[in-house]
C-alpha positions as CSV (number, residue, x, y, z in Angstrom):
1,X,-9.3,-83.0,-28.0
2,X,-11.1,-81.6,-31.1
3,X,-9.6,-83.3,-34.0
4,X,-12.0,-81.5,-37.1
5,X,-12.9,-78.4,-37.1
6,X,-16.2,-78.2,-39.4
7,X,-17.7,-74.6,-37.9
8,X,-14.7,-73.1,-36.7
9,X,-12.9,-71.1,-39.3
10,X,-9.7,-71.4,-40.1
11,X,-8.7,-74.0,-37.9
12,X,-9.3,-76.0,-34.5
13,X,-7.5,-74.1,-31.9
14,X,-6.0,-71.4,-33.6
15,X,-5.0,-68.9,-30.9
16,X,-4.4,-71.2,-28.2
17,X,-0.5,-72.8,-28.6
18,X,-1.3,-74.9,-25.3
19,X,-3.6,-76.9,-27.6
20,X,-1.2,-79.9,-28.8
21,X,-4.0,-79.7,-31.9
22,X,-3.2,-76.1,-32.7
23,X,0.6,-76.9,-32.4
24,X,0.4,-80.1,-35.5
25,X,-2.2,-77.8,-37.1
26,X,0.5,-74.6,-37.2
27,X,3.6,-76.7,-37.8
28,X,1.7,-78.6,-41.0
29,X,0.4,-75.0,-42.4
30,X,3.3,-73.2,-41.7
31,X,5.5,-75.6,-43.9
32,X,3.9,-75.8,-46.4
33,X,3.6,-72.3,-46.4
34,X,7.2,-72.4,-46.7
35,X,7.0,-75.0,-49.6
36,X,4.8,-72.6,-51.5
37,X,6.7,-69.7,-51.1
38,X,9.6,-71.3,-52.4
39,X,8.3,-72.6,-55.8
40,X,8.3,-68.9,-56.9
41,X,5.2,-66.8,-58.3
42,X,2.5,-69.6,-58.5
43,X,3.1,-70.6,-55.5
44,X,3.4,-66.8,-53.8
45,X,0.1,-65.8,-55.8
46,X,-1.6,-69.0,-53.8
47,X,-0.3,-68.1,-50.4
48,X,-1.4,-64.7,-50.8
49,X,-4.7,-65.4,-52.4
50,X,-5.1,-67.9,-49.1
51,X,-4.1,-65.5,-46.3
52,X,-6.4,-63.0,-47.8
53,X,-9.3,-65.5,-47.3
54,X,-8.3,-66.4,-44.2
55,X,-8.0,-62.9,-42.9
56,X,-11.2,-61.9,-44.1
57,X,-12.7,-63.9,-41.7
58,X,-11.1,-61.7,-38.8
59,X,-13.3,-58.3,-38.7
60,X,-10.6,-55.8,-40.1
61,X,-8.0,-58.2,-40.7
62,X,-7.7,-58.8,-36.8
63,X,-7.3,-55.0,-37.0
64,X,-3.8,-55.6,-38.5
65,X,-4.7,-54.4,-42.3
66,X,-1.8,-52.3,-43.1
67,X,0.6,-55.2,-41.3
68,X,-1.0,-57.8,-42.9
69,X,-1.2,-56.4,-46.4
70,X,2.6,-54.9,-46.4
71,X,3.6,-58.6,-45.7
72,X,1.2,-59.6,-48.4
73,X,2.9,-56.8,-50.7
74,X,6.9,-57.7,-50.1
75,X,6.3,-61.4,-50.9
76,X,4.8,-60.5,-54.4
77,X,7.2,-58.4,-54.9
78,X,9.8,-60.5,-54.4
79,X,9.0,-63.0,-56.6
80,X,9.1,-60.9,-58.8
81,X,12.2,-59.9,-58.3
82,X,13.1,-63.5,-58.6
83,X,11.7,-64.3,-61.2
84,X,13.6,-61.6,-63.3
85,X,16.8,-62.6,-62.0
86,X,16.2,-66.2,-62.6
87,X,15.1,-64.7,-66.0
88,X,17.9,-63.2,-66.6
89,X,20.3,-65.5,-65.6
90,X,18.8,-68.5,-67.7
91,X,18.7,-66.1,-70.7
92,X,22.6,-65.4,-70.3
93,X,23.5,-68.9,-69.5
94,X,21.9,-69.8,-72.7
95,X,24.5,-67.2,-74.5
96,X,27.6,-69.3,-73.3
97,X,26.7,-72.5,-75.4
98,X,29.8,-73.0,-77.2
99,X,31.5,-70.1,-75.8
100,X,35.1,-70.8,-74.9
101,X,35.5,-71.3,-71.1
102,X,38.6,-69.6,-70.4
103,X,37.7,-66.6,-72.1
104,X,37.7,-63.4,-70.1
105,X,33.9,-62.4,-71.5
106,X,33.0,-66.3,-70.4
107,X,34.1,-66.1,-67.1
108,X,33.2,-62.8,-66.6
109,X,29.2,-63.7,-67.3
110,X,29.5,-67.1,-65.2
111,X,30.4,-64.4,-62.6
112,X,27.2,-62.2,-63.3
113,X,25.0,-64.9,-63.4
114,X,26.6,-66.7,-59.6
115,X,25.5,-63.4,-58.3
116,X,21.7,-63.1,-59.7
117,X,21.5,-66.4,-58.9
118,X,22.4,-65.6,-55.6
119,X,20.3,-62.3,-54.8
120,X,17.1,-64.6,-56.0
121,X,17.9,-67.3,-53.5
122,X,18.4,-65.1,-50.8
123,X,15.2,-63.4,-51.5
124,X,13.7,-66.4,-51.2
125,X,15.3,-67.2,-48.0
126,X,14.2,-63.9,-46.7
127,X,10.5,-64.8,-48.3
128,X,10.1,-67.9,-46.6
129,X,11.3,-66.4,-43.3
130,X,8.6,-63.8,-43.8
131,X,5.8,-66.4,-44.7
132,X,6.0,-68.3,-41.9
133,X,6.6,-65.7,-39.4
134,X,3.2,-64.1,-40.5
135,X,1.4,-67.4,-40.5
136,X,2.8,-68.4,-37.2
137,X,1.7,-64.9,-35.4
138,X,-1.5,-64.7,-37.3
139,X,-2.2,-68.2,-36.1
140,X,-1.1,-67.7,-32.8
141,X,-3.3,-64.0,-32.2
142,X,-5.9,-65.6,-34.0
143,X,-8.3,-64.9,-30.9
144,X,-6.9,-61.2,-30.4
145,X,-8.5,-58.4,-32.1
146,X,-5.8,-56.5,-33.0
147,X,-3.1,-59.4,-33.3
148,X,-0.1,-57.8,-30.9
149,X,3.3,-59.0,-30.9
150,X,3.3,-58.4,-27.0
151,X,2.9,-61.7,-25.1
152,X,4.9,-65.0,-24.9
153,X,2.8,-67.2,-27.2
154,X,2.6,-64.5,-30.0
155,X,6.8,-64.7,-30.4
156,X,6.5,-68.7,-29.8
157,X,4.0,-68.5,-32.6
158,X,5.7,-66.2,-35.0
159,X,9.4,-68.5,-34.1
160,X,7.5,-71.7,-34.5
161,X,6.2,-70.5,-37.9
162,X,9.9,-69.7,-39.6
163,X,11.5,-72.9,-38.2
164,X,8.4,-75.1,-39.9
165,X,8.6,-73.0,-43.0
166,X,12.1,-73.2,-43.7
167,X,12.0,-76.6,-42.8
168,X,9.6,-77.0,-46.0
169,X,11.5,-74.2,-48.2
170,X,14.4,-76.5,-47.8
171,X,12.5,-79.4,-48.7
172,X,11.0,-77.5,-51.8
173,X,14.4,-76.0,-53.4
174,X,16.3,-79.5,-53.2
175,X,13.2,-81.3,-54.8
176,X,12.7,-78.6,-57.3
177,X,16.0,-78.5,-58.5
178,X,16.5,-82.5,-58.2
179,X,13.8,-83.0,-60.7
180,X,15.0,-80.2,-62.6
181,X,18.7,-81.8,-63.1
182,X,17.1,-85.3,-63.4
183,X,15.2,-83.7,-66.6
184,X,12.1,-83.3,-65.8
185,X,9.6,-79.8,-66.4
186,X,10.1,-76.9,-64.2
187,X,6.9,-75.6,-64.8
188,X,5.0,-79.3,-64.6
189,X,7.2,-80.3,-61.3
190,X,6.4,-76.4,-59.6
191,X,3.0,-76.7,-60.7
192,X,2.5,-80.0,-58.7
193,X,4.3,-79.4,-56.0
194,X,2.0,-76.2,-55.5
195,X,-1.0,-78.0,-55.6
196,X,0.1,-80.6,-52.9
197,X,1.3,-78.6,-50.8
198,X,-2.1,-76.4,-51.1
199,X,-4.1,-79.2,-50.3
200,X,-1.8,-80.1,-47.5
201,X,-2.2,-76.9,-46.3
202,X,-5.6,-77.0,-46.0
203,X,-5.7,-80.0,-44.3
204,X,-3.7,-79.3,-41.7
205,X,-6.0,-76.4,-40.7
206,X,-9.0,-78.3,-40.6
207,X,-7.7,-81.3,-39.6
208,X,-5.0,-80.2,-37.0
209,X,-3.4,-84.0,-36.8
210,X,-2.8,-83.9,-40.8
211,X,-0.1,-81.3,-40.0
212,X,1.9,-83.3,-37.7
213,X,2.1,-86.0,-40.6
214,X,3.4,-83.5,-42.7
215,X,5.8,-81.6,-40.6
216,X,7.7,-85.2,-39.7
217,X,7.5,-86.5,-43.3
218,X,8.6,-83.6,-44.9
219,X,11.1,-82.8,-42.4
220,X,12.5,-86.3,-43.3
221,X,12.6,-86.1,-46.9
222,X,14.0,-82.2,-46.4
223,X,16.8,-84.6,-44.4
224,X,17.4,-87.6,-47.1
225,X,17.3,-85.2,-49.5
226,X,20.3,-83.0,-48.3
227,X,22.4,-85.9,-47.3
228,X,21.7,-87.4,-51.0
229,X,22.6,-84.0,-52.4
230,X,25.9,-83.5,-50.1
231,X,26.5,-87.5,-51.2
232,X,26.7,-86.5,-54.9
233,X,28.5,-83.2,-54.3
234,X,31.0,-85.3,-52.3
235,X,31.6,-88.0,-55.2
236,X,31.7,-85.1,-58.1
237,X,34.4,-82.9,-56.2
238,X,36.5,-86.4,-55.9
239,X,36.1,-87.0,-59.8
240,X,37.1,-83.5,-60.4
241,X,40.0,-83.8,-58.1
């Protein structure tokens, strides 16, 4: 079984799912895919810079250009549109310091800012979905000129792609915001988080085995970290009862 894949670009076994190498190599690159995605525009901005690089080495895009590049298009301009709603909501909650919290106007803009708030995480639900779906089919077609969602290991790809990277968004928001409520930088935190997971990436493509690591030990801090999380949420409802 080929382990490194020195000559063979992107990855060992890309194309073939029967390959237990191109199954750790898809499940590593399609969470962290997912983890990237989720960190908002840096992150986005790498995927997309990646897949485009990645593509290019398929003649046409694997004859998939306007697929591929729509895909491309919706994630960036969904971060987008999360990042103004996140905008906007931090820029309102900042107008309630002080403000009385059973006024009408008070509980009226908690309301407004729920609901942004809410749009931008299910944008990036919807974002992560598509990310891993497109890096699971394009990984799985890789040896089909043009990819074709018409066969059985094209859908396994494309299903195994949004379980892995939803897998990793999950890990990503509960980490982000964790660090976020335990003080430390946004900004900083995303911006490390991005490069890890990059690097991650990377290696699971080119070293197929790397992914495995990474699917079970994310998928176990993605665990500990929700059941922390539900923990704290459980102890703060009982204080506030």
């Amino acid at each position: 079984m080929d382990v490194f894949s020195p000559s063979n670009l992107p990855g060992v076994g890309m194309g073939d799912l029967d390959s237990l190498t191109a199954l750790l190599g898809l499940l590593g690159m399609a969470l962290t895919s997912g983890i990237l995605i989720t960190q908002g525009m840096l992150g986005t901005l790498v995927y997309v810079i990646s897949a485009i690089a990645v593509l290019r080495e398929k003649d046409d895009f694997g004859g998939s250009v306007p697929a591929s590049l729509a895909v491309l298009v919706f994630l960036l301009l969904a971060t987008m549109v999360r990042w103004l709603l996140d905008a906007r909501a931090t820029r309102e909650r900042a107008t309630l310091t002080g403000a009385a919290a059973d006024a009408l106007e008070t509980k009226a803009a908690r309301s407004r800012i729920a609901k942004r708030e809410g749009w931008a995480h299910a944008l990036a639900i919807v974002s992560v979905v598509f990310a891993g779906a497109a890096a699971g089919f394009a990984w799985s077609e890789w040896n089909e000129v043009p990819f074709r969602l018409d066969d059985g290991e094209a859908v396994a790809g494309l299903l195994i792609g949004i379980l892995a990277a939803s897998i990793g968004g999950d890990f990503a928001w509960r980490f982000l915001h964790g660090a976020v409520r335990a003080g430390g930088s946004a900004a900083i935190v995303g911006t490390a988080l991005v490069l890890l997971a990059w690097l991650l990436n990377a290696a699971s493509v080119y070293v197929p085995f790397v992914g495995g690591v990474v699917f079970v030990v994310i998928s176990l801090l993605a665990l500990r970290l929700r059941r922390r999380q539900q923990h704290t949420a459980g102890g703060l409802r009982i204080l506030n009862g």
